[in-house]
C-alpha positions in Angstrom: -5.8 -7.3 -15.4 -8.2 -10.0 -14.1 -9.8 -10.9 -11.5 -9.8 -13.9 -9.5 -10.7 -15.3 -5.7 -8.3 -16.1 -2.9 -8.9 -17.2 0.3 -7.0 -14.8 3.6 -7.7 -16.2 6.8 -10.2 -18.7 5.4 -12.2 -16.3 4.1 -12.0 -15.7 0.0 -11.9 -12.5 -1.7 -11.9 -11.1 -5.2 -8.6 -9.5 -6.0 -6.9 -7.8 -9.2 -4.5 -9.6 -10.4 -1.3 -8.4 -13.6 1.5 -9.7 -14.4 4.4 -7.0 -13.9 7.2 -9.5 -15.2 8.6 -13.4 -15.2 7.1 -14.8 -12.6 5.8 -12.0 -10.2 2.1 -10.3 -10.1 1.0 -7.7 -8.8 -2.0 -8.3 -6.9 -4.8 -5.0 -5.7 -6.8 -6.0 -2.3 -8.4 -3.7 0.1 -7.1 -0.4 -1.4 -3.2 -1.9 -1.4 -1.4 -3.4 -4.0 1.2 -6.4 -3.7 4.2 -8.1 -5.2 3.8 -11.9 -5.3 5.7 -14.7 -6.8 3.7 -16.8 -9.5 3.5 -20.6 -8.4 3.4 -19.2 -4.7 0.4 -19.0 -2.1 -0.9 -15.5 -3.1 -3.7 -15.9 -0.3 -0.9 -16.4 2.3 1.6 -14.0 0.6 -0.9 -11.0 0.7 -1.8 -12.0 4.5 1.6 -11.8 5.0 2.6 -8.3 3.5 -1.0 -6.9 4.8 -0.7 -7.5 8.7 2.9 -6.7 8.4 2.6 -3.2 6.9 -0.5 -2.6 9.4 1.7 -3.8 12.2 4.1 -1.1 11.2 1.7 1.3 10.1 0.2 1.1 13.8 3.3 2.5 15.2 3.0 5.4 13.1 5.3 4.3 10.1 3.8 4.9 6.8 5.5 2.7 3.9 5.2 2.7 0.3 3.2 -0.5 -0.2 4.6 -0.7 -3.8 7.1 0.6 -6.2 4.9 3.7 -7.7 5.7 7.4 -8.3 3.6 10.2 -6.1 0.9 11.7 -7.2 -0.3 13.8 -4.9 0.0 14.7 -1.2 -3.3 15.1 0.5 -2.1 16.6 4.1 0.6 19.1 6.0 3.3 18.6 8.2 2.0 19.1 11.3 -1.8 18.5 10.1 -4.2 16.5 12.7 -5.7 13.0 10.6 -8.2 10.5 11.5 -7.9 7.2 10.9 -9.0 6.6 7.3 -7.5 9.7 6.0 -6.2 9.6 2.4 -2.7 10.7 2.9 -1.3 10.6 -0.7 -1.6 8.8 -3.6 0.9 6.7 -5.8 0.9 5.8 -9.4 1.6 2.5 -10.2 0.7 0.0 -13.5 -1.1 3.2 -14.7 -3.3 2.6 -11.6 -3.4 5.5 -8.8 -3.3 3.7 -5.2 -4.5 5.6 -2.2 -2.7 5.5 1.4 -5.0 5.9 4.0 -3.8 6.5 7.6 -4.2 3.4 9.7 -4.3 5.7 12.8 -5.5 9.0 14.2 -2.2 11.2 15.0 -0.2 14.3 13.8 1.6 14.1 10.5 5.6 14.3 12.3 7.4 13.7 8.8 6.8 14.0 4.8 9.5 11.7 3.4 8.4 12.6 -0.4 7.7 15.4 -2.5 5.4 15.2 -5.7 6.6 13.1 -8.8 9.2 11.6 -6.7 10.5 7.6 -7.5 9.3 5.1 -4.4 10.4 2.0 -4.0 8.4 -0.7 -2.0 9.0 -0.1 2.0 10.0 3.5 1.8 8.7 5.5 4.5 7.0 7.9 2.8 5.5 9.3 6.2 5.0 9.3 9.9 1.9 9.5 12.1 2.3 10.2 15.5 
C-alpha cells in the first residue's frame, strides 16, 4: 500500500493507495474505499463515487462501497442510530472497512448476514 496526495474539490488529501489487478487500484479515503482505473483522474473518480453513494446513502440506502465479505454487524432491525453510527464492517484487501450511517433513522432492513460475499453497490441496509 502507499500513500499518496490527490486533490477533491481543489483541496488535496492523503489517500491509500494498492493495486488490486491490471490497471485498477483500490484507493481508502475518509473511512471508504474505491475502485479506480489506473491512468484515470483518481481525484475526480473518488469525488465521483463519494457524493454519489452519500447522495444515496441520504435517502436511507446503505450500499457496499466495495467488493468485501462482512465482518460484523454492529445494530438490530428495528434499532434507533445516529448519524455516525458504525453499522457493520466489511473485510476487504485484508483491511476491515467501517460503514457508518450517514443519517439518524431506524434500521428498516438488514440485507446481509455475517461472512456473507458483497459485491460493490449492494444494499446491504436501509435507514429510515
Amino acid at each position: 500500500m502507499q500513500d499518496i496526495n490527490i486533490k477533491i474539490n481543489g483541496r488535496e488529501h492523503l489517500v491509500k493507495v494498492e493495486e488490486i489487478s491490471d490497471g485498477k487500484l483500490l484507493v481508502h479515503f475518509g473511512g471508504e474505499a474505491f475502485e479506480v482505473q489506473i491512468g484515470a483522474d483518481i481525484g475526480k473518480q473518488v469525488e465521483e463515487e463519494l457524493s454519489q453513494s452519500r447522495g444515496e446513502e441520504s435517502g436511507g440506502i446503505i450500499r457496499a462501497p466495495l467488493p468485501g465479505i462482512v465482518f460484523s454487524i454492529d445494530v438490530k432491525l428495528g434499532e434507533q442510530v445516529s448519524k455516525g453510527k458504525k453499522l457493520l464492517s466489511l473485510m476487504a484487501m485484508k483491511m476491515e472497512n467501517e460503514i457508518r450511517s450517514p443519517t439518524h433513522g431506524r434500521v428498516k432492513e438488514i440485507n446481509v448476514k455475517q461472512h456473507q460475499t458483497v459485491q460493490k453497490g449492494d444494499v446491504v441496509m436501509i435507514i429510515g
